[in-house]
TORFINU-449964 format. One record per residue (C-alpha): x, y negated, z negated; residue in three letters. Coordinates in steps of 0.5 Angstrom, whole numbers, plus 500, padded with zeros to 3 digits. Example, Ala and Ser with C-alpha at 12.3 -4.5 7.8 and 13.67 -1.06 7.14 Angstrom:
# residues 2
525509484ALA 527502486SER 
//
This chain:
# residues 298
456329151UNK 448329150UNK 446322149UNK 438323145UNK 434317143UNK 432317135UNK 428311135UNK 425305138UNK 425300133UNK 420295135UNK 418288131UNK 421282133UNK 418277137UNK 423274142UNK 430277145UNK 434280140UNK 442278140UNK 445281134UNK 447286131UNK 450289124UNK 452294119UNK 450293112UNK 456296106UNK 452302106UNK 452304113UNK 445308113UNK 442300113UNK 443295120UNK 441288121UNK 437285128UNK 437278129UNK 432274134UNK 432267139UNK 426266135UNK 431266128UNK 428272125UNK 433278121UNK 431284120UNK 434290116UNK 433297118UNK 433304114UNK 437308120UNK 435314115UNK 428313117UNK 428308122UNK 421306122UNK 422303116UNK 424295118UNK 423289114UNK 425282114UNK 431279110UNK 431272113UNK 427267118UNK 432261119UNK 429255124UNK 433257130UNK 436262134UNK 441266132UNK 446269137UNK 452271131UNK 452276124UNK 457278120UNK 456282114UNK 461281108UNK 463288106UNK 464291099UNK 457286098UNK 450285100UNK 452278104UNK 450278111UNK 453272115UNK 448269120UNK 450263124UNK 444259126UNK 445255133UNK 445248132UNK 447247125UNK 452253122UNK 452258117UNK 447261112UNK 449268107UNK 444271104UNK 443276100UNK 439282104UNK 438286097UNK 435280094UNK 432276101UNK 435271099UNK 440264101UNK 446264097UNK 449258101UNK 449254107UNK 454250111UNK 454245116UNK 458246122UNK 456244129UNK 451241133UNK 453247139UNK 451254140UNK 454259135UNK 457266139UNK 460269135UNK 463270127UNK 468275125UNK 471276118UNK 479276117UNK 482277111UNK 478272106UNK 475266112UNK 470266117UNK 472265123UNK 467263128UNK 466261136UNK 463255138UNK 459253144UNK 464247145UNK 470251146UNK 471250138UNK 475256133UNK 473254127UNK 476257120UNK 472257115UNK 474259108UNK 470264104UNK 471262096UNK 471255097UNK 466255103UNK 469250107UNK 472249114UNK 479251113UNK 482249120UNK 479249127UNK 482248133UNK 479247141UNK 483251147UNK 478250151UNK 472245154UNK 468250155UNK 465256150UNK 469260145UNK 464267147UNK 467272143UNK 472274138UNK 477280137UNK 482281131UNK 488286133UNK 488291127UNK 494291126UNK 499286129UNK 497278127UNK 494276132UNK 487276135UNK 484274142UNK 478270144UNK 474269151UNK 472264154UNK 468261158UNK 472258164UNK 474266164UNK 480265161UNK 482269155UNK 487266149UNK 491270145UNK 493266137UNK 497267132UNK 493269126UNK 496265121UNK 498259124UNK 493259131UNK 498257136UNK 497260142UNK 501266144UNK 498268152UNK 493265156UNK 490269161UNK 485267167UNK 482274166UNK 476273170UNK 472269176UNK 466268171UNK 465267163UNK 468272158UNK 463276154UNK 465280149UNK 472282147UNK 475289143UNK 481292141UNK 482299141UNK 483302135UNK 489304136UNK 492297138UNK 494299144UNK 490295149UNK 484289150UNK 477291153UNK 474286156UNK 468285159UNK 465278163UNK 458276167UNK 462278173UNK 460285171UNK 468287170UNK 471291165UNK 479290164UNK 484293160UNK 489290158UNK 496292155UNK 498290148UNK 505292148UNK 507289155UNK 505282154UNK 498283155UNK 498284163UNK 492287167UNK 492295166UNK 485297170UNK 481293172UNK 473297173UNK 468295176UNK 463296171UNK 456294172UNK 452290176UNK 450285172UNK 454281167UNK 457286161UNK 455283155UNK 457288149UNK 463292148UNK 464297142UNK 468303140UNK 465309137UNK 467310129UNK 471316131UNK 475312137UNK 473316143UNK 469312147UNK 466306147UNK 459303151UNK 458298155UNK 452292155UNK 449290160UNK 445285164UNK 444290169UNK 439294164UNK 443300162UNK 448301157UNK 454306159UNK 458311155UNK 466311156UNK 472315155UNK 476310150UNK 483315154UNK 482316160UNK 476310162UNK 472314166UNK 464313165UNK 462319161UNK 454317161UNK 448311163UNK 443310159UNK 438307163UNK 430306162UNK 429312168UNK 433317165UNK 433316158UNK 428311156UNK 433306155UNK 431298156UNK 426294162UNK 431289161UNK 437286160UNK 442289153UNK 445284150UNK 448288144UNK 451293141UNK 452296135UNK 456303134UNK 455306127UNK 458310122UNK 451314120UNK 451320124UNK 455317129UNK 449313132UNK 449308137UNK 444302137UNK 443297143UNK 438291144UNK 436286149UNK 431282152UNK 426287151UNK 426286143UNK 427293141UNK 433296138UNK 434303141UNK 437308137UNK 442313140UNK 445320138UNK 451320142UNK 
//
């Protein structure tokens, strides 16, 4: 493995939180805590421009596939789609007066974590709250869909993760994972384990096919681990992190593979927030605090 950066994309005026693929996967979209979404042409990376200014800060995206819609949850108030070919809202919901950590799409609703520990449903035809549920006082982080068994997990931030069934929302396990908040969560493309990943800089694996009992806990990084993504062919997955860098994985066997650091990659100056790992050409993008999107060839 030779990681090569392609790019620097360069543009946005506040930390970038977001990340996200068009249909077309040759295009990607970054969003900012200033509101700011772009759109960037990976094909010729220099070529960015924006699609959308909403009024505040925008922790989650999530684009429709099969259209030009992308998502964009705006923190203390809720969704806007948009329309990125034409630059233009389509339509807007009010959700909640909360942080909006993250949306991901299930069949034909939205499901959203919320600062205030809310799961919300949110139906895509009808564009209304279908359900929503509260396991937690505290923060719904990051949600993660099974991709083959109906059930779909969310990390929190009392440290715990919680496993739902996907048609009725009742909950199946409830795991005091880790010593602080859980960040980011991904299911391994196979169904077979749960990666996640919390600010007390840990990895773990979980085995699905047990019960979700602890299979490997690795100390990952320094600082808390904000992202994890698979790569498109399902070999490894990378890890984000506060500490600067961003590490390559091997998705069998987990063993660290390669560190993507500013000393020896020009990688970021400071904290990455997160990941995107695209089917074009196999490549990885990584932003954070620094307001720069980092494109690599893995």
């Amino acid at each position: 493995m030779f990681p090569k950066k392609i790019a620097t994309l360069a543009g946005h005026q506040d930390c970038i939180y977001a990340l996200a693929s068009a249909t077309d996967t040759q295009f990607c979209f970054s969003a900012d805590g200033h509101g700011q979404v772009a759109q960037w042409d990976l094909q010729n990376p220099e070529l960015g421009s924006l699609v959308a200014k909403i009024p505040n800060s925008v922790y989650a995206l999530c684009t429709l596939p099969a259209s030009e819609e992308l998502v964009v949850g705006q923190n203390f108030a809720g969704l806007h789609q948009i329309n990125y070919a034409q630059k233009t809202e389509t339509r807007s919901l009010q959700l909640t007066e909360s942080y909006i950590f993250d949306i991901k799409k299930h069949q034909n609703a939205l499901v959203v974590a919320l600062g205030d520990g809310e799961v919300v449903w949110v139906d895509l035809e009808a564009w209304a709250v279908q359900k929503r549920f509260k396991a937690s006082e505290k923060s719904a982080r990051t949600i993660a869909f099974h991709p083959t068994l109906p059930e779909f997990a969310v990390g929190y931030s009392d440290n715990h993760i919680r496993i739902f069934d996907a048609e009725t929302c009742a909950m199946k396990y409830d795991m005091e994972a880790h010593t602080h908040s859980v960040f980011t969560l991904a299911y391994a493309p196979t169904g077979d384990f749960l990666l996640s990943g919390s600010r007390d800089a840990h990895l773990k694996v979980w085995n699905v096919g047990k019960d979700y009992t602890l299979q490997q806990s690795i100390v990952a990084h320094i600082f808390a681990i904000n992202r994890i993504a698979y790569s498109p062919d399902n070999q490894y997955f990378a890890t984000a992190s506060m500490d600067k860098s961003v590490k390559i994985w091997d998705a069998q066997s987990f063993k660290l593979l390669k560190v993507l650091d500013k000393a020896r990659h020009a990688g970021h100056g400071n904290s990455v927030n997160t990941l995107l790992w695209s089917p074009f050409r196999n490549y990885l993008l990584s932003a954070g605090d620094d307001r720069m999107v980092g494109v690599w060839e893995i």
